[in-house]
C-alpha positions in Angstrom: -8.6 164.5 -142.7 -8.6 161.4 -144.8 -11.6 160.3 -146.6 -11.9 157.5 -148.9 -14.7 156.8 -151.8 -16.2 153.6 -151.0 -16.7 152.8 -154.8 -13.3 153.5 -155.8 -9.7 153.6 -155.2 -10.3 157.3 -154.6 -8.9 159.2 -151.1 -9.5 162.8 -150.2 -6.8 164.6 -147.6 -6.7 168.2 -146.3 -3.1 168.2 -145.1 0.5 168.9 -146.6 3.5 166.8 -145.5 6.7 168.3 -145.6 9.4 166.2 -145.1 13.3 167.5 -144.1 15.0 165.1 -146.1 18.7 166.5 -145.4 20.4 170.0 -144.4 23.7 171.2 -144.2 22.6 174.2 -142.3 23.4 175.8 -139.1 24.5 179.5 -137.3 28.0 179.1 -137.4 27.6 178.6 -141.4 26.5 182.6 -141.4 28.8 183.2 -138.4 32.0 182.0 -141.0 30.7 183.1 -144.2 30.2 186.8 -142.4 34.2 186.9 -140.8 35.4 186.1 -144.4 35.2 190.2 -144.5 37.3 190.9 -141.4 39.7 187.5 -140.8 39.7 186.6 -144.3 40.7 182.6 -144.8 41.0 182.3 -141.1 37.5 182.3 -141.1 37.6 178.9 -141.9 38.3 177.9 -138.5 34.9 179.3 -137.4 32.9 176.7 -139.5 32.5 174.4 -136.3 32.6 177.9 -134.3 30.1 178.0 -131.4 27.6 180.5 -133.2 26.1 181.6 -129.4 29.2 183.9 -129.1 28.3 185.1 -132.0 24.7 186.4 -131.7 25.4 190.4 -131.7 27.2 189.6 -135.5 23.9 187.2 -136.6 21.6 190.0 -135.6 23.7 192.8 -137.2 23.4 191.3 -140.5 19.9 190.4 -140.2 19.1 194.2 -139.0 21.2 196.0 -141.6 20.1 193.1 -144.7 23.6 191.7 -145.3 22.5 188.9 -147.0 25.4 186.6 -148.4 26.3 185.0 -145.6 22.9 183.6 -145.1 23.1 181.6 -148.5 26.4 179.2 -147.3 23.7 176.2 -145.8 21.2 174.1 -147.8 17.9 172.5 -146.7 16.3 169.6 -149.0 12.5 168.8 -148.4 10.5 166.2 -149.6 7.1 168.1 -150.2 3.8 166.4 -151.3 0.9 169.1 -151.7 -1.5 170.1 -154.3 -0.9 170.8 -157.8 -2.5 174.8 -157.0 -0.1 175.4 -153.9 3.2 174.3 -156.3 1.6 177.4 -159.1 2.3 179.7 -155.9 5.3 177.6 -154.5 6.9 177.9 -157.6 6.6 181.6 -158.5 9.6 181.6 -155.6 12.5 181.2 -158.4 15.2 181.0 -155.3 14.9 177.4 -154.8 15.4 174.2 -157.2 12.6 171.7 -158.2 12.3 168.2 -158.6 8.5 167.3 -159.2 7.5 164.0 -160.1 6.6 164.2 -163.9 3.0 163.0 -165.1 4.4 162.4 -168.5 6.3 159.2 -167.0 4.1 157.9 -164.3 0.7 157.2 -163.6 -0.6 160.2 -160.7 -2.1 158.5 -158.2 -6.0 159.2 -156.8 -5.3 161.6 -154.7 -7.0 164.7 -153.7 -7.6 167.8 -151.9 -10.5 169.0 -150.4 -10.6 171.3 -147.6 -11.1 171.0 -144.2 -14.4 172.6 -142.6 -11.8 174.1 -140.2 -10.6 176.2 -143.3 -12.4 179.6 -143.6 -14.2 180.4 -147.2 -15.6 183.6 -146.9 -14.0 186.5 -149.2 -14.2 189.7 -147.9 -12.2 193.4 -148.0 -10.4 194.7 -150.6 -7.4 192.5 -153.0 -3.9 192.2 -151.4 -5.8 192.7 -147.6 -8.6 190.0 -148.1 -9.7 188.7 -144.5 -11.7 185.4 -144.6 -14.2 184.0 -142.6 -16.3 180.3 -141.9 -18.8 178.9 -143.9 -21.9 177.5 -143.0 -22.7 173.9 -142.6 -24.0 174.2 -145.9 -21.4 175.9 -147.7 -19.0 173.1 -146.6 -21.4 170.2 -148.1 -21.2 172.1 -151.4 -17.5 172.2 -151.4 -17.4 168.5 -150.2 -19.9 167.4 -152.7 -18.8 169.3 -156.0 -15.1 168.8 -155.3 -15.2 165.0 -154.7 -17.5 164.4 -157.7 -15.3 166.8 -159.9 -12.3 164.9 -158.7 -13.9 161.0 -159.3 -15.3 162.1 -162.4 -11.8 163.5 -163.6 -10.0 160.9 -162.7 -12.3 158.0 -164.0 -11.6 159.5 -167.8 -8.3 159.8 -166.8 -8.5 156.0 -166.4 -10.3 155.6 -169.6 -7.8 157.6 -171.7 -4.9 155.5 -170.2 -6.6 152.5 -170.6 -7.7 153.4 -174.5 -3.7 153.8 -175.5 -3.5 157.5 -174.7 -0.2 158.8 -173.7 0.1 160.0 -169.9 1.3 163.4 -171.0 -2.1 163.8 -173.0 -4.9 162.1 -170.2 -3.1 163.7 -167.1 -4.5 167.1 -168.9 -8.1 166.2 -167.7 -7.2 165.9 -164.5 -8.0 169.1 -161.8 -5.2 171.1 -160.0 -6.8 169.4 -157.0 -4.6 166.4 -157.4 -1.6 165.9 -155.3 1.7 166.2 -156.9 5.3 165.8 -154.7 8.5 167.3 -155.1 12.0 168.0 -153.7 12.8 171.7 -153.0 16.5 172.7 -151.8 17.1 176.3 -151.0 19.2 178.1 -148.3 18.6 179.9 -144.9 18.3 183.6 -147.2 15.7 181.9 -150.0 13.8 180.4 -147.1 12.9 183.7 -145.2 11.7 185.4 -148.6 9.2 182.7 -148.6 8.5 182.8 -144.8 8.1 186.5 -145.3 5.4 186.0 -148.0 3.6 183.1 -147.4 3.4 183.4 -143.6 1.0 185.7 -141.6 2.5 186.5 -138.4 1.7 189.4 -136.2 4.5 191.5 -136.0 5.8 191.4 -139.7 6.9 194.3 -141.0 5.5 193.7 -144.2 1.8 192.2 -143.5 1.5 189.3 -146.1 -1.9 187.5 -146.9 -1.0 184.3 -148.2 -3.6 181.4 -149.0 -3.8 179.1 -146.6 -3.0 175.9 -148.1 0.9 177.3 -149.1 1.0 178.5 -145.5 0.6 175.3 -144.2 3.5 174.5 -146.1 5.4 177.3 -144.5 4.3 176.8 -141.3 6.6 173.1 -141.1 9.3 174.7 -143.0 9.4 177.1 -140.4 9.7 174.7 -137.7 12.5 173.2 -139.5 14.5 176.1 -139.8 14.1 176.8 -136.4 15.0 173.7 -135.3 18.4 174.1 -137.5 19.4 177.7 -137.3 17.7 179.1 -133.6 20.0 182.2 -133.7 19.1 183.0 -137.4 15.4 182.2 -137.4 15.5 184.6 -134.0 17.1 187.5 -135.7 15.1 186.8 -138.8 11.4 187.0 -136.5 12.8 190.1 -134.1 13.6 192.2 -137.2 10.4 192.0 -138.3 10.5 188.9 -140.6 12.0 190.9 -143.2 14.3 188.6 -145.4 18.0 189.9 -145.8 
């Protein structure tokens, strides 16, 4: 959903993007990083390897949490979200970060507000919290108080700016609504910790409850991975979604 303020510049969104902006990443990376143990620098010759012969090997490290040979591929994403989903995204210290600075560039008006398809009911007891739909009602508030938070917010950004006020300074009025973007690189191992986490997928054998707005995140990086590294995103679901 993309709303904008008639009386300003102003637009609302409830989405992420996530963008695959290049990967060096496959199954036969594991499947040649792994035979380093048993061929040694013949295993070389198993870079361009056809990884389907080697299924029984992928799923024996995924099962018995061999990790290493995971970690030899890299996945860049361009990633434009939230300034509250990069606090969580963040706390994952197993990937780099490049986000676009608000100390050298103007942020733009953007914002989120979520969708009415998002439920915002609290209930149970922390770290197994269910939630549930609003009302009608409930929705307009959140609509209504995040959109005037936001245009208010942003209008003394504006003024700050506009008064000689260095961006580093005004950009601290401004809520963690606000969309920021970001590159994030990581590897195949890094990116199954944070699937394990910030995923909630029947079957995992650690049940993880993560907010939804950093799961929608996940949820395309998970498509990607699967796209890039079938074999290894199979092993990494039937084992229970535990990273190795």
């Amino acid at each position: 959903m993309v709303a904008e303020n008639s009386s300003s510049e102003i637009s609302f969104r409830s989405d992420v993007t996530v963008e695959l902006v290049r990967a060096s990443a496959s199954d036969a990376d594991v499947v040649f990083a792994a035979r380093v143990s048993t061929v040694g620098e013949q295993s070389l010759e198993d870079v361009n390897s056809d990884a389907d012969r080697a299924v029984g090997l992928i799923n024996y490290l995924m099962r018995d949490r061999h990790g290493s040979p995971f970690e030899h591929n890299s996945m860049t994403f361009f990633v434009r979200a939230p300034i509250f989903v990069w606090r969580e995204h963040m706390r994952h210290r197993i990937a780099s970060y490049n986000e676009e600075s608000g100390r050298y560039r103007e942020l733009l008006p953007i914002f989120y507000v979520p969708s009415h398809e998002r439920p915002i009911i609290q209930s149970g007891k922390p770290g197994a919290y269910e939630f549930h739909k609003g009302s009608a009602e409930q929705y307009e508030l959140i609509d209504v108080s995040i959109k005037q938070s936001c245009i208010s917010a942003y209008a003394e950004y504006q003024r700050m700016l506009q008064a000689g006020v260095a961006r580093e300074v005004a950009r601290m009025v401004l809520p963690v609504t606000i969309y920021s973007s970001a590159y994030v690189t990581m590897n195949a191992r890094s990116l199954m910790n944070f699937l394990s986490l910030r995923r909630k997928v029947d079957g995992s054998h650690f049940p993880s409850f993560p907010q939804r707005e950093i799961e929608m995140v996940a949820e395309i990086y998970e498509d990607h991975f699967a796209q890039l590294m079938p074999l290894t995103h199979a092993a990494f679901e039937s084992h229970g979604r535990v990273a190795p």
